[in-house]
C-alpha positions in Angstrom: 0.0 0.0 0.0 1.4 3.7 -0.4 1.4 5.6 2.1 -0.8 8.0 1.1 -4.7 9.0 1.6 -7.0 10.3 -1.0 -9.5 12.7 0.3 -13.0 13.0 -1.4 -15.7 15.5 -0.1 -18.7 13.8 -1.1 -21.9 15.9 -1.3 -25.1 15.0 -3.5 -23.0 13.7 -6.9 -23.3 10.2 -7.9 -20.6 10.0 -10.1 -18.5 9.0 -7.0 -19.0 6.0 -8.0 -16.8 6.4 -10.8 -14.8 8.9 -9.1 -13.7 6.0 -6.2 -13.8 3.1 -9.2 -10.7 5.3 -11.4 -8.5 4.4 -8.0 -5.9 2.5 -9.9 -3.4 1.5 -6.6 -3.7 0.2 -3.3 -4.0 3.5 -1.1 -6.3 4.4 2.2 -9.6 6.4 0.6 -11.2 8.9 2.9 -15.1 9.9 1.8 -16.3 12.6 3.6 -20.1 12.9 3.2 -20.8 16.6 3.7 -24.2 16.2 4.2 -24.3 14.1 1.6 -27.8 12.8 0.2 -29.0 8.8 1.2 -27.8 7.8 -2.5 -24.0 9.6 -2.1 -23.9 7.5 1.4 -24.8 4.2 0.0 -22.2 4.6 -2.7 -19.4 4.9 -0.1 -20.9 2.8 2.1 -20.6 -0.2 -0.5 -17.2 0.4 -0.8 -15.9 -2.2 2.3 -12.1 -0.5 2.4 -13.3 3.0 2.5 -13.3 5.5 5.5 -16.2 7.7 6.0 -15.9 10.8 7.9 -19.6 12.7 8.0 -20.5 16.5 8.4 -24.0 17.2 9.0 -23.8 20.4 6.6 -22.4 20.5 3.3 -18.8 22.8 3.2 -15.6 21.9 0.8 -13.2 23.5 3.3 -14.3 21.4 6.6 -14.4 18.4 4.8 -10.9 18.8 3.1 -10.1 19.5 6.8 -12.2 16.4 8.6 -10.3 13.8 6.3 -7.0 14.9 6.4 -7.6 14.4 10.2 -9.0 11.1 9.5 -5.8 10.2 7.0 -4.0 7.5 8.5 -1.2 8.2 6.2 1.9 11.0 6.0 0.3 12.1 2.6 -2.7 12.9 1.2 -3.9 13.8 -2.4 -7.5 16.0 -2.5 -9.7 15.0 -5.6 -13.2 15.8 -6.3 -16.2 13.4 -6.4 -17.0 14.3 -9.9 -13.9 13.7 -11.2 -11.8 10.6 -12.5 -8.1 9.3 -12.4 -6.3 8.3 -15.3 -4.4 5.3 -15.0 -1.2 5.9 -12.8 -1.9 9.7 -12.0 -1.8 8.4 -8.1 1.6 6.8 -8.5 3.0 9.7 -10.4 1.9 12.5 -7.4 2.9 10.6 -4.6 6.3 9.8 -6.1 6.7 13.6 -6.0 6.0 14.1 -2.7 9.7 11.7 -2.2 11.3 15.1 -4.1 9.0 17.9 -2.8 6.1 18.4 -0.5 3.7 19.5 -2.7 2.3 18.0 -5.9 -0.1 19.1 -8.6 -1.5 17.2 -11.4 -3.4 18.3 -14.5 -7.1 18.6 -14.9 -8.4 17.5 -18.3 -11.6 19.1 -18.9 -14.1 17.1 -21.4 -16.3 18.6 -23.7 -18.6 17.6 -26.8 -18.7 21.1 -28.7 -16.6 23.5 -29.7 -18.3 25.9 -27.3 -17.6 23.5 -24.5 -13.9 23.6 -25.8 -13.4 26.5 -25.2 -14.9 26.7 -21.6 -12.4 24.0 -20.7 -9.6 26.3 -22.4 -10.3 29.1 -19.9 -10.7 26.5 -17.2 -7.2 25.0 -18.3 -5.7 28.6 -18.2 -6.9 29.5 -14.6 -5.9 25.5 -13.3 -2.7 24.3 -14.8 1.2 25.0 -13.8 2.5 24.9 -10.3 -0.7 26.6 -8.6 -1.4 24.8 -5.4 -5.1 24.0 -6.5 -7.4 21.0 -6.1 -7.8 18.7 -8.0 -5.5 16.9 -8.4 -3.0 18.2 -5.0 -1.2 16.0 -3.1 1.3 17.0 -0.2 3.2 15.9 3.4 0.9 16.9 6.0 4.4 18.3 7.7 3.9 21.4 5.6 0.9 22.7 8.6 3.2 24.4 10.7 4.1 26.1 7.7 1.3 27.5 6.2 0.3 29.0 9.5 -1.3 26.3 11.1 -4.0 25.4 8.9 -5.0 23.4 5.8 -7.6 25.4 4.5 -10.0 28.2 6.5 -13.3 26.8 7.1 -14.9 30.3 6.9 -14.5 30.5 3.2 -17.1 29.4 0.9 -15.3 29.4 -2.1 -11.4 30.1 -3.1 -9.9 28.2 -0.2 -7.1 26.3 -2.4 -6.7 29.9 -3.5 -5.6 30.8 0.2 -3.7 27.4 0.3 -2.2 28.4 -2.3 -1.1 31.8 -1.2 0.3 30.7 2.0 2.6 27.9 0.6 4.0 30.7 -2.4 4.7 32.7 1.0 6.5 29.8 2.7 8.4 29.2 -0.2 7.5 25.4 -0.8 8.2 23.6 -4.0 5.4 22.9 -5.6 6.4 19.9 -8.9 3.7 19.7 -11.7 3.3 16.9 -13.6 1.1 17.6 -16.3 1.2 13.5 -17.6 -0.8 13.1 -13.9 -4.2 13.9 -15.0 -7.8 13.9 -13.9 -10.9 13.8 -16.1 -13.6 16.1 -15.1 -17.2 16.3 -16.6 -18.3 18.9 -19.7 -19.0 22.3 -18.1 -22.0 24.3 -19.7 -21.1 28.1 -20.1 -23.8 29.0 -17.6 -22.0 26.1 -15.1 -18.8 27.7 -15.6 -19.7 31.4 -15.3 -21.5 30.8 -12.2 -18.6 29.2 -10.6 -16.8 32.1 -11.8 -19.2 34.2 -9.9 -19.3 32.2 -6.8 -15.3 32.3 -6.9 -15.7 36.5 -7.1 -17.7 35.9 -4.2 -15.8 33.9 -2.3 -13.2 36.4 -3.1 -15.0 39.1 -1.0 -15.2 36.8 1.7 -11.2 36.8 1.9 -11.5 40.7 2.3 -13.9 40.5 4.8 -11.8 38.4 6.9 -8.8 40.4 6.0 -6.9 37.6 4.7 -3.5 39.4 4.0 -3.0 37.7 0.4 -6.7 38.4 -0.9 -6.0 41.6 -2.5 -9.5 44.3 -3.6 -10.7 43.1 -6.8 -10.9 46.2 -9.2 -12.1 45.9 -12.8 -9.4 45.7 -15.5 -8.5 49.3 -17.1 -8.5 49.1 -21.1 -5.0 48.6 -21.3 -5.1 45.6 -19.2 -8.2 44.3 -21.1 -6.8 44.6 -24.2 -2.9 43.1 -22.8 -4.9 39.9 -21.5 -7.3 39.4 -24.4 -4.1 39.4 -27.3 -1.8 37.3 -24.8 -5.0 34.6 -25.2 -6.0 35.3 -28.7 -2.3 34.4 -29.6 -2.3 31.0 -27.5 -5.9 29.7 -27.5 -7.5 31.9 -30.5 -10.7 34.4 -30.7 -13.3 33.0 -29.2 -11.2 31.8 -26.1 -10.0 35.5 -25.6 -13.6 36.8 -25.6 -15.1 34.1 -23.4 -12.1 34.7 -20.7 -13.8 38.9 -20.3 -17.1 37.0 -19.9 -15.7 34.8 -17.4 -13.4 38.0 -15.7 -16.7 39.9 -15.5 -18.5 37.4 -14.0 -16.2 36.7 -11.4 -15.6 40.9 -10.6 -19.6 41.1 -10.5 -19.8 38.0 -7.7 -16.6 39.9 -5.4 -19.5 42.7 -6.1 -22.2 41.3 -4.6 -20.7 39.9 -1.6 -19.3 42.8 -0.6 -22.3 45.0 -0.9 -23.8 42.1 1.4 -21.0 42.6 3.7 -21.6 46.5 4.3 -25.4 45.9 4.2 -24.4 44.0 7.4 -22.4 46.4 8.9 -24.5 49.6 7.9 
């Protein structure tokens, strides 16, 4: 067995099953059900070798949280019940956690369309490189006492790898890509992916609130910037990716919008 424990938050998707089936070597598998619906919980409950930690209410933070405490092992790799592994993606991460203590594979987006092809550009853009995101991230659990004592703050709704994230680039850890260890996740619709993008604005906002150093006030792009951003993508990825990512920009500036009006409504 490697020593090593996947974590899965599981919530009200059923392609778990699939998610815990794509597990390709002999590792410890910790299932979180976040209040998870009865069919969720009968899916990990089938699954004999699995651990189950259980939340009463749904959050992606507490649970990362609640089954790193329940990992038995040094390491742990964070995936996502929706998701799949391609074959040997586990073995590749954890053998760069013997080099460094952080490890990041790639996320392979599906789609069916060349509109959906484009939504998994922009989501390839924003979740590939040595960005300590999830899914696919893997590291030592040793790394806590340097990222300030925590994995990842259970007061943020959304954007908690992106504090993760931030506080290991402060520490200076090593973070190794390896963009042959990949994921498969499902075909994002434009109106899937631009919320998201607005619930990331949002949970943005909520890093300002709780005046998280890192989480910088999100301002709208001048011109200059616009236009800097949509050639540098028009070059790489073409047109239509270039005018999709100011959709998905605006989108995201519009969600830090309305949570922070929220926030002063509360304060006023």
């Amino acid at each position: 067995m490697l020593p090593i424990s996947i974590i899965i938050p599981a919530y009200r998707d059923p392609r778990l099953e699939q998610c815990l089936n794509s597990i390709d070597e002999q590792v410890e598998v910790v299932v979180v059900l976040n209040g998870a619906t009865r069919e969720v919980e009968e899916i990990a409950e089938k699954h004999k070798d699995v651990v189950i930690g259980r939340l009463s209410e749904p959050g992606l933070p507490q649970a990362y949280n609640h089954g790193i405490e329940l990992a038995s092992h040094p390491n742990v790799l964070i995936m996502d019940s929706d998701c799949v592994f391609l074959p040997g993606t586990i073995r590749k991460l954890y053998e760069k956690l013997e080099e460094v203590p952080l490890a990041k594979g790639r996320v392979l987006f599906n789609f069916k369309s060349s509109v959906h092809k484009i939504v998994a550009r922009v989501r390839h853009i924003h979740t590939a490189g040595k960005k300590a995101y999830s899914p696919p991230l893997a590291f030592r659990k040793s790394i806590l006492s340097d990222i300030e004592g925590y994995f990842f703050h259970s007061d943020l709704s959304w954007t908690e790898d992106f504090d993760f994230d931030a506080r290991v680039k402060k520490a200076n850890l090593p973070i190794s890509y390896d963009d042959s260890a990949r994921i498969v996740h499902p075909e994002l619709t434009i109106r899937e992916d631009l919320r998201s993008s607005f619930h990331y604005g949002q949970g943005h906002a909520e890093g300002v609130h709780l005046n998280i150093q890192w989480y910088k006030p999100v301002l709208p792009y001048s011109w200059k910037q616009k236009k800097q951003m949509f050639q540098l993508i028009k070059k790489k990825y073409g047109t239509w990716t270039a005018i999709y990512m100011m959709f998905w920009q605006r989108a995201f500036y519009k969600g830090y919008q309305n949570k922070s009006k929220q926030f002063q409504n509360q304060t006023n």
